[in-house]
FINU-159527 format. One record per atom (N, C-alpha, C): residue number from 1; residue in three letters; chain; atom name; x, y negated, z. Coordinates in nm, 4 decimals, decimal comma, padded with zeros to 6 digits. Example, Ala and Ser with C-alpha at 12.3 -4.5 7.8 and 13.67 -1.06 7.14 Angstrom:
(node 1; 'ALA'; 'A'; 'N'; (01,3190; 00,5690; 00,7800));
(node 1; 'ALA'; 'A'; 'CA'; (01,2300; 00,4500; 00,7800));
(node 1; 'ALA'; 'A'; 'C'; (01,3200; 00,3300; 00,7800));
(node 2; 'SER'; 'A'; 'N'; (01,2850; 00,2250; 00,7080));
(node 2; 'SER'; 'A'; 'CA'; (01,3670; 00,1060; 00,7140));
(node 2; 'SER'; 'A'; 'C'; (01,2900; -00,0030; 00,7870));
***
This chain:
(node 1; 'UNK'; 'A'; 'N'; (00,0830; 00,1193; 00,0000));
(node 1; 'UNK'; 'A'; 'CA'; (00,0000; 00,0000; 00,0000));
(node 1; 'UNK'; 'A'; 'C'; (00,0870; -00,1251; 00,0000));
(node 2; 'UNK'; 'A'; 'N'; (00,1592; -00,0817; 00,0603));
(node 2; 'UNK'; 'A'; 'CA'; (00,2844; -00,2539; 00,0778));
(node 2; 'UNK'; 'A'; 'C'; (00,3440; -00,2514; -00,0886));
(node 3; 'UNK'; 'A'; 'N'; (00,3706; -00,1577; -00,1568));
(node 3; 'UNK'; 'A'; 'CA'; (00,4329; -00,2118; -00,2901));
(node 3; 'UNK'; 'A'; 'C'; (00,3504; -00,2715; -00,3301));
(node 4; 'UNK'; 'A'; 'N'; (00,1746; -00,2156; -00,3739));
(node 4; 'UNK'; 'A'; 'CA'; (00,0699; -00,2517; -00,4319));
(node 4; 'UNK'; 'A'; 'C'; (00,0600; -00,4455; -00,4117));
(node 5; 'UNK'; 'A'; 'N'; (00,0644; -00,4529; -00,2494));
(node 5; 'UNK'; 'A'; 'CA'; (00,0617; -00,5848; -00,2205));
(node 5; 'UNK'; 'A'; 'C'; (00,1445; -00,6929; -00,2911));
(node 6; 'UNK'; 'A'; 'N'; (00,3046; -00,5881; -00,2817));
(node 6; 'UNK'; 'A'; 'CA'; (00,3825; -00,7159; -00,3046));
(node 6; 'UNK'; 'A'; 'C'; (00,3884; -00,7148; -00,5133));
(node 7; 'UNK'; 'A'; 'N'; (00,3011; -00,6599; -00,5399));
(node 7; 'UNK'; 'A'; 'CA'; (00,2968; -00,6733; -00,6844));
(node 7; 'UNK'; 'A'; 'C'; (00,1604; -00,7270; -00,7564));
(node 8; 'UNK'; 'A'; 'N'; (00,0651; -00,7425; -00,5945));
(node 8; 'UNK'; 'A'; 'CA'; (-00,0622; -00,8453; -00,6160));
(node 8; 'UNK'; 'A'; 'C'; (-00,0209; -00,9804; -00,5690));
(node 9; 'UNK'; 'A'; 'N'; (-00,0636; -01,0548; -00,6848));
(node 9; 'UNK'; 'A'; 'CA'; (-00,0377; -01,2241; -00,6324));
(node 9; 'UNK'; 'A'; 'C'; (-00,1871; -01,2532; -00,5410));
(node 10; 'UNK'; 'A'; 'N'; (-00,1080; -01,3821; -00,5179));
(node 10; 'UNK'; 'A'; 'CA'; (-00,2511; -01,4284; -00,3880));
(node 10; 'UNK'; 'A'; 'C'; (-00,3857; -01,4709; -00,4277));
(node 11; 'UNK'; 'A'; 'N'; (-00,4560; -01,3963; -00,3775));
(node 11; 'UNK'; 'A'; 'CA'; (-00,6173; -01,4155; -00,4555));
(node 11; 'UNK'; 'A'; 'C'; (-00,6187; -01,3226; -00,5718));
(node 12; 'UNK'; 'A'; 'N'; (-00,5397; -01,2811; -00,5525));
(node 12; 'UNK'; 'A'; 'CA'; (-00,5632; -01,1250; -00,6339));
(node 12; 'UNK'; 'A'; 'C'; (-00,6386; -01,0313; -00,6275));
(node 13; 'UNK'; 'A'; 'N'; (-00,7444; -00,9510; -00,7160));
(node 13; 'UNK'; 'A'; 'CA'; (-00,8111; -00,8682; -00,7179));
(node 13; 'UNK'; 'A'; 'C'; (-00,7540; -00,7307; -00,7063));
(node 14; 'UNK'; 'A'; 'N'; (-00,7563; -00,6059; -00,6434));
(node 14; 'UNK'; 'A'; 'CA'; (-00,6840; -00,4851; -00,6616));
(node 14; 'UNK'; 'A'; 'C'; (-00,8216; -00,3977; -00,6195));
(node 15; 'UNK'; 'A'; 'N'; (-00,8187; -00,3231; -00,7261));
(node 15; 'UNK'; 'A'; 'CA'; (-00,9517; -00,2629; -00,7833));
(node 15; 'UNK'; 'A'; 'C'; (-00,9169; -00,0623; -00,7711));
(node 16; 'UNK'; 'A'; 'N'; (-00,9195; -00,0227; -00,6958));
(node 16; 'UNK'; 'A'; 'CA'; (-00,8986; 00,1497; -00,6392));
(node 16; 'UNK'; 'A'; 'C'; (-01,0387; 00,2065; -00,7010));
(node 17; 'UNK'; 'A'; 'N'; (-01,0409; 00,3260; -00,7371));
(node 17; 'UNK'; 'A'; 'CA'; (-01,1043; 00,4665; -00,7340));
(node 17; 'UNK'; 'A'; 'C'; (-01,0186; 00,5633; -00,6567));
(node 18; 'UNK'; 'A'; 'N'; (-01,1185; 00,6245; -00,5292));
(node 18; 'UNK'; 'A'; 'CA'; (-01,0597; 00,7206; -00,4382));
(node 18; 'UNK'; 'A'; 'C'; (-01,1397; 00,8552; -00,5087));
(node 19; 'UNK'; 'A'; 'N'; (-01,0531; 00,9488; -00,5640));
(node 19; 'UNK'; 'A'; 'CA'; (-01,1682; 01,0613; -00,5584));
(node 19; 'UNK'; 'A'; 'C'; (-01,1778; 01,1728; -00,4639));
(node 20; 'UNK'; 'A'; 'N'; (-01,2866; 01,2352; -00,4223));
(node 20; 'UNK'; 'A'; 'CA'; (-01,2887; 01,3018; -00,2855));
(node 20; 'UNK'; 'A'; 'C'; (-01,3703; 01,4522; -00,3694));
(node 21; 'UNK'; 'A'; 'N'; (-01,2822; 01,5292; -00,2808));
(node 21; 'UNK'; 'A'; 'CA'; (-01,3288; 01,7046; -00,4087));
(node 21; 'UNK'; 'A'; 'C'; (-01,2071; 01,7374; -00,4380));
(node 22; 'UNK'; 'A'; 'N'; (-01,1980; 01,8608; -00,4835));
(node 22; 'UNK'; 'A'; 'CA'; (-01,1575; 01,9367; -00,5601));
(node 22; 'UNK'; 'A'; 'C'; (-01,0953; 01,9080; -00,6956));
(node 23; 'UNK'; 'A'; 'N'; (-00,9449; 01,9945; -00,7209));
(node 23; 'UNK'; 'A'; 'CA'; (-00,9383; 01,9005; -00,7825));
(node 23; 'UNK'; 'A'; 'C'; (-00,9159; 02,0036; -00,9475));
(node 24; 'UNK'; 'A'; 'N'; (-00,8977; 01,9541; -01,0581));
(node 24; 'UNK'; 'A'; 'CA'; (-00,9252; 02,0075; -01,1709));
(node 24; 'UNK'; 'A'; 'C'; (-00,8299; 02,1311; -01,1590));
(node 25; 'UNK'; 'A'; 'N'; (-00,8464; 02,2349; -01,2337));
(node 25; 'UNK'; 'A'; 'CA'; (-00,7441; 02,3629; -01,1956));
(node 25; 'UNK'; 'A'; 'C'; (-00,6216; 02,3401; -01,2924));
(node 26; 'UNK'; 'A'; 'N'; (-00,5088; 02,3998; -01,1632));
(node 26; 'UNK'; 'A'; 'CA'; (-00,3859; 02,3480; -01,1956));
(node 26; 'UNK'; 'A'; 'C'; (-00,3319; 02,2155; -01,1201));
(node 27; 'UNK'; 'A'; 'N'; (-00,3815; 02,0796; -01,1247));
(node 27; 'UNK'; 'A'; 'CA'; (-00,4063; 01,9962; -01,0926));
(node 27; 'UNK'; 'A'; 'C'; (-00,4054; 01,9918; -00,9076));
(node 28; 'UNK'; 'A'; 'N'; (-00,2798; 01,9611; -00,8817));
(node 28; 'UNK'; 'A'; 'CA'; (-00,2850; 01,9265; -00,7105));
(node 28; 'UNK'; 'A'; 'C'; (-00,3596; 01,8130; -00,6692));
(node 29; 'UNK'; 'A'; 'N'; (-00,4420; 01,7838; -00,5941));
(node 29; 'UNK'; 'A'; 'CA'; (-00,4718; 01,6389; -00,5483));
(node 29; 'UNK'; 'A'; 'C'; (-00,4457; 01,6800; -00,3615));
(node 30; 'UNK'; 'A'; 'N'; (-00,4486; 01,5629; -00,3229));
(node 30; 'UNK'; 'A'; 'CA'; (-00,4363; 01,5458; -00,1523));
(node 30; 'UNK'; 'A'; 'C'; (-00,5628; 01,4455; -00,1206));
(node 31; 'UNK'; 'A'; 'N'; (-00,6221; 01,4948; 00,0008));
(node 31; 'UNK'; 'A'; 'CA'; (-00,7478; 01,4185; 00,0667));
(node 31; 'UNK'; 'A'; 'C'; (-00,6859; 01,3065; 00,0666));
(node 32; 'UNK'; 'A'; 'N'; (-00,8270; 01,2118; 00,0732));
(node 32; 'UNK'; 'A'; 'CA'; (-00,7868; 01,0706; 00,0704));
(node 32; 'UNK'; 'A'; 'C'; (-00,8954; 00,9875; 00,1637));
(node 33; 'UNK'; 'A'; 'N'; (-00,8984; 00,9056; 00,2583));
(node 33; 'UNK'; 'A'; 'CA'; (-00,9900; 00,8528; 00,3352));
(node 33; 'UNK'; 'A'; 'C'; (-01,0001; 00,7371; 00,2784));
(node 34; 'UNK'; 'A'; 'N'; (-01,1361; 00,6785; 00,2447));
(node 34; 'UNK'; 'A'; 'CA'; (-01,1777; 00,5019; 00,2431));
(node 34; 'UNK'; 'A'; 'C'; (-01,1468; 00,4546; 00,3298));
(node 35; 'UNK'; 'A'; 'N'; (-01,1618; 00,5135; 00,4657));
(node 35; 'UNK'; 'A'; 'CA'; (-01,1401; 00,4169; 00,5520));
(node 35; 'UNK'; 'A'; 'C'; (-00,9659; 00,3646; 00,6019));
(node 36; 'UNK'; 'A'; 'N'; (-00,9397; 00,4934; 00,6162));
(node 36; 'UNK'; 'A'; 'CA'; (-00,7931; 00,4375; 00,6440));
(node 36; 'UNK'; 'A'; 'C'; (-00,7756; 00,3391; 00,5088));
(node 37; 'UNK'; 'A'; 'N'; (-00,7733; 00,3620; 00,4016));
(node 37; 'UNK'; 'A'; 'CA'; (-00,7016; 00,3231; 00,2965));
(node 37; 'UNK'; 'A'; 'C'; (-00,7501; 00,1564; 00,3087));
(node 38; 'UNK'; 'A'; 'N'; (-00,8788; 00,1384; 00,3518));
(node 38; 'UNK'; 'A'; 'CA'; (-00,9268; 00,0009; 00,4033));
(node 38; 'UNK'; 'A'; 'C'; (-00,8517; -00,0616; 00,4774));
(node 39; 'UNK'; 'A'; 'N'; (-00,8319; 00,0381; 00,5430));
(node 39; 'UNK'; 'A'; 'CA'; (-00,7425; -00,0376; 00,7084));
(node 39; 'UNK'; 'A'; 'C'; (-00,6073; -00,0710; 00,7093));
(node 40; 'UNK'; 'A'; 'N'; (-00,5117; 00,0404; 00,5675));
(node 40; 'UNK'; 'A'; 'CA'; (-00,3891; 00,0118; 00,5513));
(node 40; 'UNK'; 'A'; 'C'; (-00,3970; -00,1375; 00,4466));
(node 41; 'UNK'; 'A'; 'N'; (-00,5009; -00,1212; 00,3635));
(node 41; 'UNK'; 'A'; 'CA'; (-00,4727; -00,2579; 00,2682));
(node 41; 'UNK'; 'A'; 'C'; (-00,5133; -00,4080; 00,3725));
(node 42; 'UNK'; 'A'; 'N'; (-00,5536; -00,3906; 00,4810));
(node 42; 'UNK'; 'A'; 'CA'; (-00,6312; -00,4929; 00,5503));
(node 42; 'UNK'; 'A'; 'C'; (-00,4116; -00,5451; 00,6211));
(node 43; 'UNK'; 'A'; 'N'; (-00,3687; -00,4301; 00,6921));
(node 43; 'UNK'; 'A'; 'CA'; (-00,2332; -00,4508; 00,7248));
(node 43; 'UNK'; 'A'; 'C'; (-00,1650; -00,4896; 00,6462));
(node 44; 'UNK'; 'A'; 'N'; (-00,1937; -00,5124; 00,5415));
(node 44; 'UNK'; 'A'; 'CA'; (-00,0895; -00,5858; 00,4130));
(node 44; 'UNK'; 'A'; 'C'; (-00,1150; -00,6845; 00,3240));
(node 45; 'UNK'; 'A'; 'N'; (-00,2132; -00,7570; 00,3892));
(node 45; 'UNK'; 'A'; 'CA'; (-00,3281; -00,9035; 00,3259));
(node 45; 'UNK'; 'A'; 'C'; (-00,4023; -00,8518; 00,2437));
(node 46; 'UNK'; 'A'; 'N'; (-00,4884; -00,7587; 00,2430));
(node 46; 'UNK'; 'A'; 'CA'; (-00,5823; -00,7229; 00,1463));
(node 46; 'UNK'; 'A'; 'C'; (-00,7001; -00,7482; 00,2390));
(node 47; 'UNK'; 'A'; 'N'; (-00,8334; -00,7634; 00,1852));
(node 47; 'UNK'; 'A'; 'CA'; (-00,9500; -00,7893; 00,2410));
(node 47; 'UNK'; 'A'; 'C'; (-01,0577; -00,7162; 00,1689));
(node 48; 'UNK'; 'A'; 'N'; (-01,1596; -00,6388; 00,2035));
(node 48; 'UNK'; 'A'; 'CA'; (-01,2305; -00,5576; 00,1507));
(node 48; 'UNK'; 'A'; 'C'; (-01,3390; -00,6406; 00,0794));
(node 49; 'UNK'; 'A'; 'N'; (-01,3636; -00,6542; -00,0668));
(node 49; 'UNK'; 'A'; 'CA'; (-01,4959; -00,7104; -00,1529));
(node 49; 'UNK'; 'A'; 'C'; (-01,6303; -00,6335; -00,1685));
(node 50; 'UNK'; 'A'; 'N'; (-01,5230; -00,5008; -00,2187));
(node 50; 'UNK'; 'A'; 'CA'; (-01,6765; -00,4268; -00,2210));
(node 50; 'UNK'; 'A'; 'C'; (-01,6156; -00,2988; -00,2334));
(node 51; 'UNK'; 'A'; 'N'; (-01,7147; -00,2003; -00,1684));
(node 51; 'UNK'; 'A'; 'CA'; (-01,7047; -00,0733; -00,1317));
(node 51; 'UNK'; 'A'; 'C'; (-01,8020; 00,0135; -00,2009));
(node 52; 'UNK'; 'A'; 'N'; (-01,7845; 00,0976; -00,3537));
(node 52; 'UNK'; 'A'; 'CA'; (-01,9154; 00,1723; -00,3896));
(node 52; 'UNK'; 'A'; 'C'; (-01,8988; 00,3093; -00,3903));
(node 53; 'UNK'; 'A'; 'N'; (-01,9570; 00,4153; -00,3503));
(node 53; 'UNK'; 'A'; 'CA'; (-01,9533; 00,5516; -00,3940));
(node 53; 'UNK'; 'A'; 'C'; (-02,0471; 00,5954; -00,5473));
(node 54; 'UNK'; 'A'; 'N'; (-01,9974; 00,6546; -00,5869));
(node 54; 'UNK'; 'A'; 'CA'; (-02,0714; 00,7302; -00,7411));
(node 54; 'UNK'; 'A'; 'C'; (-02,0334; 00,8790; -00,6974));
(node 55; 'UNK'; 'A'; 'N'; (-02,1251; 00,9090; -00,7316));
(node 55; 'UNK'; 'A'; 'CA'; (-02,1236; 01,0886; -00,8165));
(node 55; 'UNK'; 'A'; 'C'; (-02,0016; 01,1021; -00,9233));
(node 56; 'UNK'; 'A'; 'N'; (-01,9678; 01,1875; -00,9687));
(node 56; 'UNK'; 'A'; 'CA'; (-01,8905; 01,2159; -01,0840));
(node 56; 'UNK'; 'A'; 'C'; (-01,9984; 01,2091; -01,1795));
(node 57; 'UNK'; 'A'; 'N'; (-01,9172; 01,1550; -01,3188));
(node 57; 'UNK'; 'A'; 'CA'; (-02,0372; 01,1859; -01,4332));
(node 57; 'UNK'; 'A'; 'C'; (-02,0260; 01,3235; -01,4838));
(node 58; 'UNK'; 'A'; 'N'; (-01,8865; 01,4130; -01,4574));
(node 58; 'UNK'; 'A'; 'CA'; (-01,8776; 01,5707; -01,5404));
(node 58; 'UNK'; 'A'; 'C'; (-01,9597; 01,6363; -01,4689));
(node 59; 'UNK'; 'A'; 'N'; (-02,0400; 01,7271; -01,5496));
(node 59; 'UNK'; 'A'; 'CA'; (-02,1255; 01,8057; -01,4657));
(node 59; 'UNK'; 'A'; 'C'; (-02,0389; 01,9103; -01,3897));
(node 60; 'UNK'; 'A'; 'N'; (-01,9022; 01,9505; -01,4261));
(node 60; 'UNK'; 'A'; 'CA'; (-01,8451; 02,0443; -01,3988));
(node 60; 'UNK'; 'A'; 'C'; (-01,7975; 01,9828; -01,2703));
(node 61; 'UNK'; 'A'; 'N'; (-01,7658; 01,8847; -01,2498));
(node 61; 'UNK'; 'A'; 'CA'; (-01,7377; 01,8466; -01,1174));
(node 61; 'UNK'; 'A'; 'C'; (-01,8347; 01,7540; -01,0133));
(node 62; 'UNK'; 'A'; 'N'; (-01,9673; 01,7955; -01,0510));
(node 62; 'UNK'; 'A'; 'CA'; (-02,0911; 01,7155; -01,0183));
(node 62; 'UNK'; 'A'; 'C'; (-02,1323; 01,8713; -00,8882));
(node 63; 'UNK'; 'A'; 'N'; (-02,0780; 02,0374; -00,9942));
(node 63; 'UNK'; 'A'; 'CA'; (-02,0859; 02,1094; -00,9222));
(node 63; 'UNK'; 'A'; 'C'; (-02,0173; 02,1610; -00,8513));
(node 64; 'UNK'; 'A'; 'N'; (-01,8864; 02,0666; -00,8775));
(node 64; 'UNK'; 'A'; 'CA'; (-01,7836; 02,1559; -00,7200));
(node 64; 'UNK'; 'A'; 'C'; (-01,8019; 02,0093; -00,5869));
(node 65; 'UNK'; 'A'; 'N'; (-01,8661; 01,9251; -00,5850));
(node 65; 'UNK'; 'A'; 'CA'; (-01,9080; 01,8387; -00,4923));
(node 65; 'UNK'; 'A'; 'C'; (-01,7926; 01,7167; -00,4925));
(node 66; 'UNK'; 'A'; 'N'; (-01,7702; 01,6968; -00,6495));
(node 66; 'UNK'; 'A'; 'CA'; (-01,6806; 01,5481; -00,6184));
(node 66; 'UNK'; 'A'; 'C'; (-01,7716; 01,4630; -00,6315));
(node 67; 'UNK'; 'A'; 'N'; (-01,6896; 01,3287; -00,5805));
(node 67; 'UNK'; 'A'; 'CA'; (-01,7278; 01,2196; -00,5621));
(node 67; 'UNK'; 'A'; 'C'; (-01,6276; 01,1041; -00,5741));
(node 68; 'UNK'; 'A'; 'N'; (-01,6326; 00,9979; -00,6092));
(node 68; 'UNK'; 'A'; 'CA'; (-01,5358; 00,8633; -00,6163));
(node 68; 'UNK'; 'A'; 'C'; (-01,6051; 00,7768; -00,4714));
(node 69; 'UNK'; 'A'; 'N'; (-01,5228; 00,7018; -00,4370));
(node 69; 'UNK'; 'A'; 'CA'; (-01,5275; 00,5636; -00,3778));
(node 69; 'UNK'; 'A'; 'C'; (-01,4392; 00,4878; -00,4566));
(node 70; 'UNK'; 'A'; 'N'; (-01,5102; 00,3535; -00,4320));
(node 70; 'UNK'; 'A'; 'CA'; (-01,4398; 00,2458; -00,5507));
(node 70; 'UNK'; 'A'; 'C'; (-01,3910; 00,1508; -00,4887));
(node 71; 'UNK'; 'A'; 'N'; (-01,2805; 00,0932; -00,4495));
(node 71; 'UNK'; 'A'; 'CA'; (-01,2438; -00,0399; -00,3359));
(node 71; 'UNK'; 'A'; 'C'; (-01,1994; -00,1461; -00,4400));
(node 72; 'UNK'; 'A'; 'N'; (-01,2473; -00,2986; -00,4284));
(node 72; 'UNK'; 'A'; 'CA'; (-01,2504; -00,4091; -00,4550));
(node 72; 'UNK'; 'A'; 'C'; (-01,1445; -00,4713; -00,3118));
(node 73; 'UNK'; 'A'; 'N'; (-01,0327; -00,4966; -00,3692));
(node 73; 'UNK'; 'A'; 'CA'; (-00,9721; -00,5411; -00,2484));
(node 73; 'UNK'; 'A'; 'C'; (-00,9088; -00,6821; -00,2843));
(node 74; 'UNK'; 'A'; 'N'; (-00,9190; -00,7721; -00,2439));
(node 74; 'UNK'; 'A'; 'CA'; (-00,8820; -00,8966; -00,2621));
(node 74; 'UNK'; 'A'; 'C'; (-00,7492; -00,9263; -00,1568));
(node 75; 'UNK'; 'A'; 'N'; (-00,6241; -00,9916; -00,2260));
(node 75; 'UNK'; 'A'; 'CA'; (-00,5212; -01,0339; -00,1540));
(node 75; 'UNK'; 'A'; 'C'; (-00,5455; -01,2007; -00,0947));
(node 76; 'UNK'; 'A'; 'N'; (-00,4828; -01,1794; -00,0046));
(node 76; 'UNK'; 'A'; 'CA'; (-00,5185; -01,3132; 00,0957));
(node 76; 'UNK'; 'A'; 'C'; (-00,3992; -01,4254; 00,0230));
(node 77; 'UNK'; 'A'; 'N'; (-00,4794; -01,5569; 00,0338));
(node 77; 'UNK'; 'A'; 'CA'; (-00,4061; -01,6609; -00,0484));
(node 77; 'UNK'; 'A'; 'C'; (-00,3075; -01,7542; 00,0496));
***
């Protein structure tokens, strides 16, 4: 999160998709929390805009139970 910061200028928009599930075969992924990830960008001048969850649009992964969260994070000026 601290590189992300120091490569957002101030009043900067930084725009995340978290995906939560399973992940395509072959394909390693590691859990990922909204919230911490909120809380680490908040420790590094980020400020939360907007927070959305979606469904996946693949049906193939609609049936192994993924999901996105989307973070709108704004850098402090």
């Amino acid at each position: 999160m601290a590189n992300l910061a120091h490569m957002t200028t101030a009043d900067g928009l930084l725009i995340m998709s978290l995906r939560h599930g399973p992940g395509a075969d072959g394909r390693q992924v590691f859990p990922v929390s909204a919230d911490e990830t909120i809380s680490a960008a908040g420790l590094c001048g980020f400020e939360l805009v907007q927070r959305t969850e979606a469904a996946s649009v693949q049906a193939r992964n609609q049936a192994n139970g993924v999901f996105w969260t989307w973070l709108a994070l704004k850098k402090a000026s």
